[in-house]
GUPAMAR-981417 format. One line per field, with one value per atom (N, C-alpha, C, O): residue number from 1; residue in one letter; atom name; x, y, z. Coordinates in steps of 0.2 Angstrom, whole numbers, padded with zeros to 4 digits. Each point is the difference from the previous one (the first is absolute). Example, Ala and Ser with C-alpha at 12.3 -4.5 7.8 and 13.67 -1.06 7.14 Angstrom:
keti = 1_1_1_1_2_2_2_2
dovex = a_a_a_a_s_s_s_s
padren = N_CA_C_O_N_CA_C_O
xx = 0066_-0004_0004_0005_-0007_0004_-0004_0003
yy = -0028_0006_0006_-0001_0006_0006_0005_0006
zz = 0039_0000_0000_0003_-0007_0001_0003_0001
This chain:
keti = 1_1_1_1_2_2_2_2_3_3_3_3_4_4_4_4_5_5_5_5_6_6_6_6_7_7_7_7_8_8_8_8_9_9_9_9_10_10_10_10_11_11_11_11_12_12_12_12_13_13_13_13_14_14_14_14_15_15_15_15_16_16_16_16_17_17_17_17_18_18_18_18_19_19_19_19_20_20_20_20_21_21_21_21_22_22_22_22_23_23_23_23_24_24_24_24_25_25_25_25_26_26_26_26_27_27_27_27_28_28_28_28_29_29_29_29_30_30_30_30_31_31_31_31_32_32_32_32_33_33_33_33_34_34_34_34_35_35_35_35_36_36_36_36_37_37_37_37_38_38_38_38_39_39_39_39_40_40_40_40_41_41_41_41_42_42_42_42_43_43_43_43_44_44_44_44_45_45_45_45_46_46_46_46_47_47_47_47_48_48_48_48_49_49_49_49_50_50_50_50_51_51_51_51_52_52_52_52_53_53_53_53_54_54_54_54_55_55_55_55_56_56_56_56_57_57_57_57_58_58_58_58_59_59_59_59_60_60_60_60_61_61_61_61_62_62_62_62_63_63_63_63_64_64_64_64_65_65_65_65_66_66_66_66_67_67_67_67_68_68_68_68_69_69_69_69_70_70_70_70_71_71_71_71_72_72_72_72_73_73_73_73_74_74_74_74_75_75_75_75_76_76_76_76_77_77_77_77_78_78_78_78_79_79_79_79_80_80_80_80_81_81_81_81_82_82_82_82_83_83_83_83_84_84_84_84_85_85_85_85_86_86_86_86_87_87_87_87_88_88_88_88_89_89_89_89_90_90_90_90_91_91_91_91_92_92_92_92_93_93_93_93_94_94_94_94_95_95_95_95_96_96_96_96_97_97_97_97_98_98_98_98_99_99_99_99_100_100_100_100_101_101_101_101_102_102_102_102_103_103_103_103_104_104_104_104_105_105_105_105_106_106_106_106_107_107_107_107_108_108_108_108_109_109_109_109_110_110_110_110_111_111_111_111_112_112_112_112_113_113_113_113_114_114_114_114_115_115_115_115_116_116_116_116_117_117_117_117_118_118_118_118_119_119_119_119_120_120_120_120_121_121_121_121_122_122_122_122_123_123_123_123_124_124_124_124_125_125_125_125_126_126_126_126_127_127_127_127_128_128_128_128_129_129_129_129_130_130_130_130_131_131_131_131_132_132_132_132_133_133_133_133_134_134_134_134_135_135_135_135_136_136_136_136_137_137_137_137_138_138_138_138_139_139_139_139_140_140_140_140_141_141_141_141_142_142_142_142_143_143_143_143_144_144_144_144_145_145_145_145_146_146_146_146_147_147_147_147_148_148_148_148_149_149_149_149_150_150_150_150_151_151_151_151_152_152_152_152_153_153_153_153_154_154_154_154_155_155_155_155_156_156_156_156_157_157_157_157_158_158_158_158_159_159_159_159_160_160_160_160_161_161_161_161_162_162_162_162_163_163_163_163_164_164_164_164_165_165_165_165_166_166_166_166_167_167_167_167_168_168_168_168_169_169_169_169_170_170_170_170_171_171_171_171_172_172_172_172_173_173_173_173_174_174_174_174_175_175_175_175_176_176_176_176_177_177_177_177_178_178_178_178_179_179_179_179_180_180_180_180_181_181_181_181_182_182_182_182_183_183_183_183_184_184_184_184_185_185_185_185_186_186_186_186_187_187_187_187_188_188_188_188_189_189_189_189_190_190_190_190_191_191_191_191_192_192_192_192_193_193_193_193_194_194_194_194_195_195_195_195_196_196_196_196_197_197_197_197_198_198_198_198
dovex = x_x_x_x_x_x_x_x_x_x_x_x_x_x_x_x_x_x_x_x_x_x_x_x_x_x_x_x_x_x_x_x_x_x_x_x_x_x_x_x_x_x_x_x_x_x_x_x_x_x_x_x_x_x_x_x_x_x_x_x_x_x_x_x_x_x_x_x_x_x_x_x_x_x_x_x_x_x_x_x_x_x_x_x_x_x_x_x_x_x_x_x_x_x_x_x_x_x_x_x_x_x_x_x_x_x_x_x_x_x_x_x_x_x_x_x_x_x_x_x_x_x_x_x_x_x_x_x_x_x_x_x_x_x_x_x_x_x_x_x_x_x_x_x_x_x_x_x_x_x_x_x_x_x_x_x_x_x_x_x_x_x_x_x_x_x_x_x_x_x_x_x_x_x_x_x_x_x_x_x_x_x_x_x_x_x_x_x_x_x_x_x_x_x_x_x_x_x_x_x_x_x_x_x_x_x_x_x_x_x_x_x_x_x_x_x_x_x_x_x_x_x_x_x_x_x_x_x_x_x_x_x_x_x_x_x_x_x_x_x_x_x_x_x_x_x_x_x_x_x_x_x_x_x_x_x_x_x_x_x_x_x_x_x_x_x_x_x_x_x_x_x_x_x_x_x_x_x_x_x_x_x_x_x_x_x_x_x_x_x_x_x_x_x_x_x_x_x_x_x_x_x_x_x_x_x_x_x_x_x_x_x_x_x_x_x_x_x_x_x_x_x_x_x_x_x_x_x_x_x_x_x_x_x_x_x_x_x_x_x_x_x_x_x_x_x_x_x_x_x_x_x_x_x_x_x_x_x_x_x_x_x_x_x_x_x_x_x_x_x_x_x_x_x_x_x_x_x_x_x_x_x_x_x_x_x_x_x_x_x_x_x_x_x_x_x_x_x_x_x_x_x_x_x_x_x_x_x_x_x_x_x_x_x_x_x_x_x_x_x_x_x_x_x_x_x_x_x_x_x_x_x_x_x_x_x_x_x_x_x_x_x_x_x_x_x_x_x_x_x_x_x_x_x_x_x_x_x_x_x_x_x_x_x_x_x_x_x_x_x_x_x_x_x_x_x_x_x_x_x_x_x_x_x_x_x_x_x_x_x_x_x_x_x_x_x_x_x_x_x_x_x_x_x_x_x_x_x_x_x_x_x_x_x_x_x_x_x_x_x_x_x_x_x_x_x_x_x_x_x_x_x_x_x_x_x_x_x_x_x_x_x_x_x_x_x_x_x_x_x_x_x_x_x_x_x_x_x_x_x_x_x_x_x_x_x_x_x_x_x_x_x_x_x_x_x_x_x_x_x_x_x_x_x_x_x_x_x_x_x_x_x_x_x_x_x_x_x_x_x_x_x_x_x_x_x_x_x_x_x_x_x_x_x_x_x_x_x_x_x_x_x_x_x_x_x_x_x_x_x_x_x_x_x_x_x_x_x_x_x_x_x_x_x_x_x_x_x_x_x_x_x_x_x_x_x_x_x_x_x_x_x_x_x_x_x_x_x_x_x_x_x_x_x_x_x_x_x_x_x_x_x_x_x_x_x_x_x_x_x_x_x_x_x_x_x_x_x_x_x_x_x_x_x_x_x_x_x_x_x_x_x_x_x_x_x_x_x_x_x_x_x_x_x_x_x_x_x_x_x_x_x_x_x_x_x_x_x_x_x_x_x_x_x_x_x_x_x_x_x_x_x_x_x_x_x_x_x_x_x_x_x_x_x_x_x_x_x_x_x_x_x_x_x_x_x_x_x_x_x_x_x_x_x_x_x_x_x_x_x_x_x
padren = N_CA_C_O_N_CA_C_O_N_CA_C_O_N_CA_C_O_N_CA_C_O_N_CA_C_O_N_CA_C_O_N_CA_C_O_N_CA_C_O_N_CA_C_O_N_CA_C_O_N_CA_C_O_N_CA_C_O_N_CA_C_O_N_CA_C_O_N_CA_C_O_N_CA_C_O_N_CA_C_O_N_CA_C_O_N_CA_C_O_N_CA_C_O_N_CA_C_O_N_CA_C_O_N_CA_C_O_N_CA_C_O_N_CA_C_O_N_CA_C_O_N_CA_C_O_N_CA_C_O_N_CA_C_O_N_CA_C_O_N_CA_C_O_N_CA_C_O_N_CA_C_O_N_CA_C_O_N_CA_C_O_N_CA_C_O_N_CA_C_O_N_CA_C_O_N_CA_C_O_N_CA_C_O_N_CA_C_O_N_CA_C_O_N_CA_C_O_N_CA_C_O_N_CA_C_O_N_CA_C_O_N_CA_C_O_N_CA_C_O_N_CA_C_O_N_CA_C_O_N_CA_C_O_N_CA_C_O_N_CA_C_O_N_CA_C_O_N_CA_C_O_N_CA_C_O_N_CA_C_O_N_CA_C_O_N_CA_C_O_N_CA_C_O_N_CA_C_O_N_CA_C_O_N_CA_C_O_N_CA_C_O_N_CA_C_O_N_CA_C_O_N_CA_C_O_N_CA_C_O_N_CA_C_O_N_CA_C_O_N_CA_C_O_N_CA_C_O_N_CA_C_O_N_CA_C_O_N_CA_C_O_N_CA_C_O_N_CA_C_O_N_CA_C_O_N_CA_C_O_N_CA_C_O_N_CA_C_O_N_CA_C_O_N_CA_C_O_N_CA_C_O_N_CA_C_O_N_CA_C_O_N_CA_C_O_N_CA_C_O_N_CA_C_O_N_CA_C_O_N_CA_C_O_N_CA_C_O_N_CA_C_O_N_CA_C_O_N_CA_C_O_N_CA_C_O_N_CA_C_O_N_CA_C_O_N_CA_C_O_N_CA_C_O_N_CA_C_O_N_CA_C_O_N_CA_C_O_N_CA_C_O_N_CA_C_O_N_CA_C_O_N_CA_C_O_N_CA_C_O_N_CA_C_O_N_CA_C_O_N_CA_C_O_N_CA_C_O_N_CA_C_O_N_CA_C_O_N_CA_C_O_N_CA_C_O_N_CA_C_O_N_CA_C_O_N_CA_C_O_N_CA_C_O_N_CA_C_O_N_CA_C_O_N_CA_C_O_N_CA_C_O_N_CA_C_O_N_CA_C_O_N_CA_C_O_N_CA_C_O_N_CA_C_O_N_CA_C_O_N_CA_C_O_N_CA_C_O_N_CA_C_O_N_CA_C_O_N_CA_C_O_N_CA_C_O_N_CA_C_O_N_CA_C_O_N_CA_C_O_N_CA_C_O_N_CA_C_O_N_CA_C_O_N_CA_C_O_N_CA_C_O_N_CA_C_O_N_CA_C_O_N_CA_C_O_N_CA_C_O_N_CA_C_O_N_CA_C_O_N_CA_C_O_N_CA_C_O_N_CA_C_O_N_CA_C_O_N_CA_C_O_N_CA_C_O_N_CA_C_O_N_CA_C_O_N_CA_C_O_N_CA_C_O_N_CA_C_O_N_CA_C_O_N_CA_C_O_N_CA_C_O_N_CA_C_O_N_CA_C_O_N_CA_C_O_N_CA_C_O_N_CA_C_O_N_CA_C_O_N_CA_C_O_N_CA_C_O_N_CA_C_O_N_CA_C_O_N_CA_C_O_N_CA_C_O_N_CA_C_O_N_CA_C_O_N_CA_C_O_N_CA_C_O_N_CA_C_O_N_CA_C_O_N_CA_C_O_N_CA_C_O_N_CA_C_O_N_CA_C_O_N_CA_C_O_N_CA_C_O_N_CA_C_O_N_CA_C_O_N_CA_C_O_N_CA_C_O_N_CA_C_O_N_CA_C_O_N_CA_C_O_N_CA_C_O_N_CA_C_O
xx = -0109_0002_-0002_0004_-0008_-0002_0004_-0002_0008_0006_0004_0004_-0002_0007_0003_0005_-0012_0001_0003_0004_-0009_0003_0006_0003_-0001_0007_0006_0005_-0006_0004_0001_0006_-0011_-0003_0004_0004_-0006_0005_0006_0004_-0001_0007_0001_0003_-0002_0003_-0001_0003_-0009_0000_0005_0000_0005_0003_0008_0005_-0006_0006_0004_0005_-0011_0003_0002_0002_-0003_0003_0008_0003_0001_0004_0005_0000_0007_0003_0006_0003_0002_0004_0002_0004_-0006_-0003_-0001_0004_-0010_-0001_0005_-0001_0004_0004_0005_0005_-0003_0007_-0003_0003_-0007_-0004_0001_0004_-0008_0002_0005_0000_0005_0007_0005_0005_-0009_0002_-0002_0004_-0010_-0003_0002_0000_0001_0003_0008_0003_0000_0006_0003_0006_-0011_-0003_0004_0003_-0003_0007_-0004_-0004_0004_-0004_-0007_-0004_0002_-0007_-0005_-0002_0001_-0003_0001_-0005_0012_-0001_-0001_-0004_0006_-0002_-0011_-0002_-0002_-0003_-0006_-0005_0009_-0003_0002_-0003_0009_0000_-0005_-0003_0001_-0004_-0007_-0003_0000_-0007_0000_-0005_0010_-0001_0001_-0002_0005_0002_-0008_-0004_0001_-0006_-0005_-0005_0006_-0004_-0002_-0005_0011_0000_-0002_-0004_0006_-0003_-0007_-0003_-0001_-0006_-0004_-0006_0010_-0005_0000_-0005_0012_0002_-0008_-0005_0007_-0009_-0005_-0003_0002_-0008_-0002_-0005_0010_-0002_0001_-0003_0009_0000_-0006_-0003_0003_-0006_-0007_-0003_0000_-0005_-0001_-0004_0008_0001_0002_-0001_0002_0002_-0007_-0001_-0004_-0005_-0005_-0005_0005_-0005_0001_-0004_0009_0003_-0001_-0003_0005_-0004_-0004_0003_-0008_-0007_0003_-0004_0009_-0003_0006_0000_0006_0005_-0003_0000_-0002_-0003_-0005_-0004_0003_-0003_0005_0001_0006_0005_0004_0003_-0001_0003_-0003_0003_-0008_-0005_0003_0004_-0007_0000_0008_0002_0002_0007_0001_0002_-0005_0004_-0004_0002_-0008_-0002_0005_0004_-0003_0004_0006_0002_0001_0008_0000_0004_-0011_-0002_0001_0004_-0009_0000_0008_0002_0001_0007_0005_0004_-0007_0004_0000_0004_-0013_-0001_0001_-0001_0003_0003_0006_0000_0006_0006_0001_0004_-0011_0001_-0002_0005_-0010_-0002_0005_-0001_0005_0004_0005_0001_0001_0007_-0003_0003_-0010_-0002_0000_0000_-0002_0002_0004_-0001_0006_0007_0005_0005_-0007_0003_0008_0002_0001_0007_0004_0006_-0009_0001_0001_-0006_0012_0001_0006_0005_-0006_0004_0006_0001_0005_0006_0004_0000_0002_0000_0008_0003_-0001_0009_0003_-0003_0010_0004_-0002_0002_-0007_-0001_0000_-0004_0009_0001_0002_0003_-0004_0000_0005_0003_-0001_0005_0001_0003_-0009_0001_-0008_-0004_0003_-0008_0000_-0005_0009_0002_-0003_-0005_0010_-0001_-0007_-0004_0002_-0009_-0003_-0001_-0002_-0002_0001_-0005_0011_-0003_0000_-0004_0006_-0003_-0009_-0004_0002_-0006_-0005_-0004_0009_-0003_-0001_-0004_0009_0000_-0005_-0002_0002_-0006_-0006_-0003_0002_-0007_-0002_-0005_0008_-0001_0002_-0003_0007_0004_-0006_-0001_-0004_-0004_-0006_-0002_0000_-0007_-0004_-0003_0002_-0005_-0002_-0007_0009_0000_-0003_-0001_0000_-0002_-0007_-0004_0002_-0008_-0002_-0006_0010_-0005_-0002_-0005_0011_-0003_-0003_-0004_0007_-0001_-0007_-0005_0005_-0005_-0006_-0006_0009_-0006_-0004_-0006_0009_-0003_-0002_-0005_0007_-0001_-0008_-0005_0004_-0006_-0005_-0006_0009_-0005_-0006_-0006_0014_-0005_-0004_-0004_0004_-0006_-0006_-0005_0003_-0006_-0002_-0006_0011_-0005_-0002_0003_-0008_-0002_0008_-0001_0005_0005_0004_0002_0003_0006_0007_0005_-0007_0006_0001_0005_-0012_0000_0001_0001_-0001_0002_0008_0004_-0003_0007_0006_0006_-0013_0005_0001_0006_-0014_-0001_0006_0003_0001_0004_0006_0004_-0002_0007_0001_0004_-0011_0001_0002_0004_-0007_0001_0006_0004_0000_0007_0005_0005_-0006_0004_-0001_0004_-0011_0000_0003_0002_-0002_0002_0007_0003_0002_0007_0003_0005_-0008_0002_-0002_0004_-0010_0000_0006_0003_-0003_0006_0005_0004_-0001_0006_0004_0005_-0010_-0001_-0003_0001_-0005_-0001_0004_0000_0003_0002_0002_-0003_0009_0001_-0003_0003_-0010_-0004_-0004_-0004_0007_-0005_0007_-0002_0007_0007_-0003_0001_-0003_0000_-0006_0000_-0006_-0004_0001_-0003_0006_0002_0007_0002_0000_0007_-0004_0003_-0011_-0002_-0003_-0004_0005_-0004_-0008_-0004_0002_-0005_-0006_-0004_0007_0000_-0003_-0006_0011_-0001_-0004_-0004_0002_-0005_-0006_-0004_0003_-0007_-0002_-0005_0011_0000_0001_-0001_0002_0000_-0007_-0001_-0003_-0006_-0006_-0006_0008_-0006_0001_-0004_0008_0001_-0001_-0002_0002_-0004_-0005_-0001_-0005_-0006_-0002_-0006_0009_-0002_0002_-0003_0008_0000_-0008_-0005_0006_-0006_-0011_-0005_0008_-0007_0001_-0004_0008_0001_0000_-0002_0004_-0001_-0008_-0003_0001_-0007_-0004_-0004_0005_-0003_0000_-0005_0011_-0001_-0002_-0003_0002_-0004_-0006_-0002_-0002_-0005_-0004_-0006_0011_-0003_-0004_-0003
yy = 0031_-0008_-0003_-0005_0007_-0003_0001_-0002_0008_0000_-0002_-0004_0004_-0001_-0006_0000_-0007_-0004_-0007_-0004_0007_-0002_0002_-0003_0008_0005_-0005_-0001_0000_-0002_-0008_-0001_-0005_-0006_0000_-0004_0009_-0001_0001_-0004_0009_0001_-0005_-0003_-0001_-0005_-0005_-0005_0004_-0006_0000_-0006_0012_0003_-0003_-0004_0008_-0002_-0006_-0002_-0001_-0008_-0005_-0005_0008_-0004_0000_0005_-0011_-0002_0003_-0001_0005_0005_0000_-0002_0006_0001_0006_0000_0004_0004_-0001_0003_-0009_-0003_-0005_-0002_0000_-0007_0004_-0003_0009_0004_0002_-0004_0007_0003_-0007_0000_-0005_-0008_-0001_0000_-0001_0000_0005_-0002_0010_0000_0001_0002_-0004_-0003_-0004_0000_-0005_-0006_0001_-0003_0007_0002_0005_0001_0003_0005_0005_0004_-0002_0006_0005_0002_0002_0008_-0001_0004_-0008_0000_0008_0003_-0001_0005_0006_0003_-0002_0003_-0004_0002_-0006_-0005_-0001_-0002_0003_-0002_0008_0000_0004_0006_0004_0005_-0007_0003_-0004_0002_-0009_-0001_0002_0000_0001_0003_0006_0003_0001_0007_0001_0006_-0011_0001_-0002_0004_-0011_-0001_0007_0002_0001_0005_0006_0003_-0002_0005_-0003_0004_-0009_-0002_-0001_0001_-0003_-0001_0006_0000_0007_0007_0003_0004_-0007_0002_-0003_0002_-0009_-0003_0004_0003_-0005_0003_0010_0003_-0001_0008_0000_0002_-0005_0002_-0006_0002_-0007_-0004_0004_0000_0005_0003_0005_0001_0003_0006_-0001_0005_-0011_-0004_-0002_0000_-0002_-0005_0007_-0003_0009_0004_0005_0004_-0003_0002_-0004_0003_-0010_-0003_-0006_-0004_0003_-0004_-0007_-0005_0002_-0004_-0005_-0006_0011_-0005_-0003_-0006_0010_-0006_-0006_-0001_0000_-0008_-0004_-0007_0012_-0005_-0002_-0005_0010_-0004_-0006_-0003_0004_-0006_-0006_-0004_0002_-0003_-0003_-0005_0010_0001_-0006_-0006_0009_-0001_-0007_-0002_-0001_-0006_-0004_-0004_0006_-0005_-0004_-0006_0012_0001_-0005_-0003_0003_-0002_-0009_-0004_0005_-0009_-0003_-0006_0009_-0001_-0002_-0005_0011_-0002_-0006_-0004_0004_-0006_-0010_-0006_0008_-0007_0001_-0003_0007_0001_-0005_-0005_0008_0000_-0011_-0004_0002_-0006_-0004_-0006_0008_-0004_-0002_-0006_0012_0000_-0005_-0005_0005_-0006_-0007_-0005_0006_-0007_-0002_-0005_0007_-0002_-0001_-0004_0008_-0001_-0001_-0004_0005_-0003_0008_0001_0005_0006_-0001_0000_0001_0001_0007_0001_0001_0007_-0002_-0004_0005_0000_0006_0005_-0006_0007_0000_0004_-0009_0001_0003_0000_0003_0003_0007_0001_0002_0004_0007_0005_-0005_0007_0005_0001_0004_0007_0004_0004_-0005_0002_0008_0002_0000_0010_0002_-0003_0008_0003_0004_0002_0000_0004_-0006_0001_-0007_-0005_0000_0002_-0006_-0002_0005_-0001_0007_0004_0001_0000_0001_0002_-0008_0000_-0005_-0005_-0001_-0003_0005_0000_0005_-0002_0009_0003_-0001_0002_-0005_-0003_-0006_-0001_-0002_-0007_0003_0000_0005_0005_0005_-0001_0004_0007_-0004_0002_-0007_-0002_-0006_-0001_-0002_-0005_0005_0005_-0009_0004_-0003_0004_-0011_-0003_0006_0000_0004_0004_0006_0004_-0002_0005_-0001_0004_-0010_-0005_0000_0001_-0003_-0003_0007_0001_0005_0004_0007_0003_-0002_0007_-0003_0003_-0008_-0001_-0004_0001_-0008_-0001_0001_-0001_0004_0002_0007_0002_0002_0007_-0002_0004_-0009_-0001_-0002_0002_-0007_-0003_0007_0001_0002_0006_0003_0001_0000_0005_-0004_0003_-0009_-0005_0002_0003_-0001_0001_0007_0006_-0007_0009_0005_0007_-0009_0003_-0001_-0004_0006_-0004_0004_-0003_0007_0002_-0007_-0002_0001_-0007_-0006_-0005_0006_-0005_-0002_-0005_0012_-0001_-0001_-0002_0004_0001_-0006_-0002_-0005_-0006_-0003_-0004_0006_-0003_0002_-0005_0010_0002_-0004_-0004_0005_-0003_-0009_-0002_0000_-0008_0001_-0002_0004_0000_0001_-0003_0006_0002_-0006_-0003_0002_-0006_-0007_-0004_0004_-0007_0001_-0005_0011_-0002_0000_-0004_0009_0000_-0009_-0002_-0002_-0003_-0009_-0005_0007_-0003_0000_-0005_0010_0003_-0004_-0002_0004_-0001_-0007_-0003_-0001_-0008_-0005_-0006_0011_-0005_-0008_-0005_0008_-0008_-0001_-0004_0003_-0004_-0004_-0005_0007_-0003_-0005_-0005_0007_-0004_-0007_-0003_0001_-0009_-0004_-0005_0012_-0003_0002_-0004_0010_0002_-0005_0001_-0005_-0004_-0008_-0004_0006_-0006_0002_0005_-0008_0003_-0002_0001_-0004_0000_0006_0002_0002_0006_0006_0002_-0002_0004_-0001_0005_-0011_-0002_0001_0004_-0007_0004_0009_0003_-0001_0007_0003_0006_-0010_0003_-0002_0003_-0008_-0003_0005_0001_0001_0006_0007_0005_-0004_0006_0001_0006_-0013_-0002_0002_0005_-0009_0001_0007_0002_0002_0007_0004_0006_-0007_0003_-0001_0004_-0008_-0003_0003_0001_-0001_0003_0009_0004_-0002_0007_0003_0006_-0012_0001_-0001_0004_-0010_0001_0005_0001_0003_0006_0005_0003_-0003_0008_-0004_0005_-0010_-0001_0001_0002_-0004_0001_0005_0000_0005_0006_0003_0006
zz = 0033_0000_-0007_-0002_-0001_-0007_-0006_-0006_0009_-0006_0004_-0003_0009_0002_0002_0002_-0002_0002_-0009_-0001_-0003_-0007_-0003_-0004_0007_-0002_0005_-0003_0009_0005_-0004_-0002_0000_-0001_-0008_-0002_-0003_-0006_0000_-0003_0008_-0001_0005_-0005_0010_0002_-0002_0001_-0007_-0004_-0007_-0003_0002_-0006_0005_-0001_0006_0002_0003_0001_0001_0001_-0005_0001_-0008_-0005_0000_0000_0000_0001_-0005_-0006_0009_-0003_0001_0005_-0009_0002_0007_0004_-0005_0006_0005_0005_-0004_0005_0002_0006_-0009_0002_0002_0004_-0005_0003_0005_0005_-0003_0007_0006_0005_-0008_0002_0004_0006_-0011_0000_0005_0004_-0004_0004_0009_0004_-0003_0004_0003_0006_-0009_0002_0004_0005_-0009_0003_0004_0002_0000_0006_-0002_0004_-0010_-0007_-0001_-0005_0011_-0005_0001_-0004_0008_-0003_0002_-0005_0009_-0001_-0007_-0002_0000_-0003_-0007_-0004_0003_-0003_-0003_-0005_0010_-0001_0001_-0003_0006_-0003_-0007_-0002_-0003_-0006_-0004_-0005_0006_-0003_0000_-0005_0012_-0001_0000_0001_-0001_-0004_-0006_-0001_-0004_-0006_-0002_-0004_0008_-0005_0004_-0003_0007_0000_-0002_0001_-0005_-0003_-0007_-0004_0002_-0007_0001_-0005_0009_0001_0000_-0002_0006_0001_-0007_-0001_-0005_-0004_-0003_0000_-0003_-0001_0000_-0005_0011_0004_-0005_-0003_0005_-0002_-0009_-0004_0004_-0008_-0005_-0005_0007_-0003_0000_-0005_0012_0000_-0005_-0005_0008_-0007_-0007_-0004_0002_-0007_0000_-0006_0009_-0004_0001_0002_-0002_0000_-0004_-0002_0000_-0005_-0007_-0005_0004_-0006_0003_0004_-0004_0003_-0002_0002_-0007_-0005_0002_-0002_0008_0000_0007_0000_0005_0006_-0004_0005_-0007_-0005_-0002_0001_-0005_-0002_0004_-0001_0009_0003_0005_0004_-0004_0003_-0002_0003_-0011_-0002_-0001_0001_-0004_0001_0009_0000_0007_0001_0004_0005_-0009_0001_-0002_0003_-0009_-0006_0004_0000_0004_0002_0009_0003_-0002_0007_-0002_0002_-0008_-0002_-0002_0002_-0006_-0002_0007_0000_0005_0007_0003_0003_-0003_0004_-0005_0001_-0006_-0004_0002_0006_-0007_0003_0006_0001_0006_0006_-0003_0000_-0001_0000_-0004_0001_-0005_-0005_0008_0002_0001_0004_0005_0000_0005_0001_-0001_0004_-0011_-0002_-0003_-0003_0003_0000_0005_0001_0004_0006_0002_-0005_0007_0001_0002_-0001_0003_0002_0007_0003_0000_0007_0002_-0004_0009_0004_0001_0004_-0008_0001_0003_-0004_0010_0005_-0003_-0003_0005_0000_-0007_-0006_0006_-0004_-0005_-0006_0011_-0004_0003_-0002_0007_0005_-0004_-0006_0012_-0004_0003_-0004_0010_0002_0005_0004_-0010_0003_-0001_-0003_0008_-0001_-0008_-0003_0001_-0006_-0005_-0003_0003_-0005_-0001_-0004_0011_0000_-0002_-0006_0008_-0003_-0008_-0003_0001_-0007_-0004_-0005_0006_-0003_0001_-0005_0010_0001_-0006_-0004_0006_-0005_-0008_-0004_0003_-0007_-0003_-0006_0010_0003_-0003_-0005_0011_-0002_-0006_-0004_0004_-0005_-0008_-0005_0006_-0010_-0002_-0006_0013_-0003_-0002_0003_-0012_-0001_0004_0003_-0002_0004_0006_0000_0003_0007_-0004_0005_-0011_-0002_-0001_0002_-0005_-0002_0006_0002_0001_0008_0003_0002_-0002_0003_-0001_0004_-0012_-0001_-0004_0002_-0008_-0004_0002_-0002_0006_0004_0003_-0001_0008_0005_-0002_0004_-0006_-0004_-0005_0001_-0004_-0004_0005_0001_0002_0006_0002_-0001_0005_0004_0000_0004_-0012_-0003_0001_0001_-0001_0002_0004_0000_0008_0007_0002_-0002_0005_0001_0005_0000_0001_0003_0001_0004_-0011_-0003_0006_0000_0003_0006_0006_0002_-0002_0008_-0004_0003_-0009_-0004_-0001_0000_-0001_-0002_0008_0000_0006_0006_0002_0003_-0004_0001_-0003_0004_-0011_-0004_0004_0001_0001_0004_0005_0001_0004_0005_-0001_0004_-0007_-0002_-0001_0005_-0009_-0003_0007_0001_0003_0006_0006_0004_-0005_0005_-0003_0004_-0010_-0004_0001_0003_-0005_0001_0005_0001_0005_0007_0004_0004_-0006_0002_-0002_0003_-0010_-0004_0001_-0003_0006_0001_0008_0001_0002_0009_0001_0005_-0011_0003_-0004_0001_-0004_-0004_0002_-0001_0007_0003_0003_0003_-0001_0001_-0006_0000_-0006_-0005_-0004_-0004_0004_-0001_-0003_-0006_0012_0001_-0006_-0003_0004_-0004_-0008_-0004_0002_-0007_-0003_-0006_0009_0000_-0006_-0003_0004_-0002_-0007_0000_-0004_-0007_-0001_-0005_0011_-0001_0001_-0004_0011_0002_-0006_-0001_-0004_-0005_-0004_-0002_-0001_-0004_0004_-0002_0008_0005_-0001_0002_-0004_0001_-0007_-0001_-0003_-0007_-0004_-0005_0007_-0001_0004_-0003_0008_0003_-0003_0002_-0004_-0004_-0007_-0002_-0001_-0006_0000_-0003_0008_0002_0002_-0002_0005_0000_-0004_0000_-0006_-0006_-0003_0000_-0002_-0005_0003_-0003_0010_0004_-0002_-0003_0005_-0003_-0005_-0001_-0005_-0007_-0002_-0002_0004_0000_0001_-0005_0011_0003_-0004_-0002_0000_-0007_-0005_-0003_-0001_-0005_-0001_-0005_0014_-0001_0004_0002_-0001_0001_-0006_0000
């Protein structure tokens, strides 16, 4: 539990930042389009990019000793950068959920649009091959680490997928997202923290 609770807790703190990804998922949630398969190519893509992480990060940082320090710091840097991102978007606020006009029409469309969403963003490579790949090596058992991270990823999109229309009414207001892009902030910045002062 003392890797796979931080592993589960980073990776849903990575994926609830506000995305295009996410807002398709959303999207089609809301319109009740594919979602299953829709919300399983996504946590399988980040699961394979995460075990991709987790194994190649370990075998990488004992092999040269000197890159687990730069990706720490590496990926403090990139945590602090995220969480201004997240607080700028905050306070600016005027971001709300626009479900309409953006159908897909076919499970074929959905699908590789999804995939292109996922695999063509670097962002998805940072969060999951380089950060959470660097992370792991911190905790004593970077496999329950990396499962903590799958696992969040599978429960975050199946639940986003399937609640969407319950959350419709409340994402329709942009206050919504500032609340949500302001606590994301705050837990970039607690995690960036953490590896500085390991």
């Amino acid at each position: 539990m003392t890797s796979f609770l931080p592993g589960f807790a980073l990776s849903l703190t990575l994926i609830l930042a506000i995305g295009a990804q996410n807002a398709f998922v959303l999207r089609q949630g809301l319109r009740r389009e594919f979602v299953f398969w829709v919300c399983l190519t996504c946590a399988v893509s980040d699961a394979l990019l995460i075990a991709a992480g987790v194994a190649g990060f370990g075998a990488l940082a004992e092999a040269l000793p000197w890159f687990e320090t730069a990706m720490r710091y590496g990926g403090a840097a990139f945590l602090i950068w995220y969480g201004v991102q997240n607080a700028q978007a905050a306070w600016r606020g005027g971001l709300a959920l626009q479900a309409k006009g953006q159908g897909t029409h076919s499970l074929r469309r959905a699908i590789l649009t999804l995939l292109a969403l996922t695999w063509l963003n670097p962002h998805v490579y940072l969060d999951t091959v380089v950060l959470l790949g660097s992370i792991s090596a911190q905790y004593p058992d970077r496999l329950w680490f990396g499962i903590g991270a799958v696992t969040a990823s599978f429960v975050f999109f199946f639940a986003l997928g399937y609640g969407a229309r319950l959350l419709s009414p409340l994402f329709a207001k942009p206050r919504s997202w500032q609340v949500l892009d302001a606590i994301i902030a705050l837990t970039m910045w607690a995690i960036a923290a953490k590896l500085l002062l390991m």
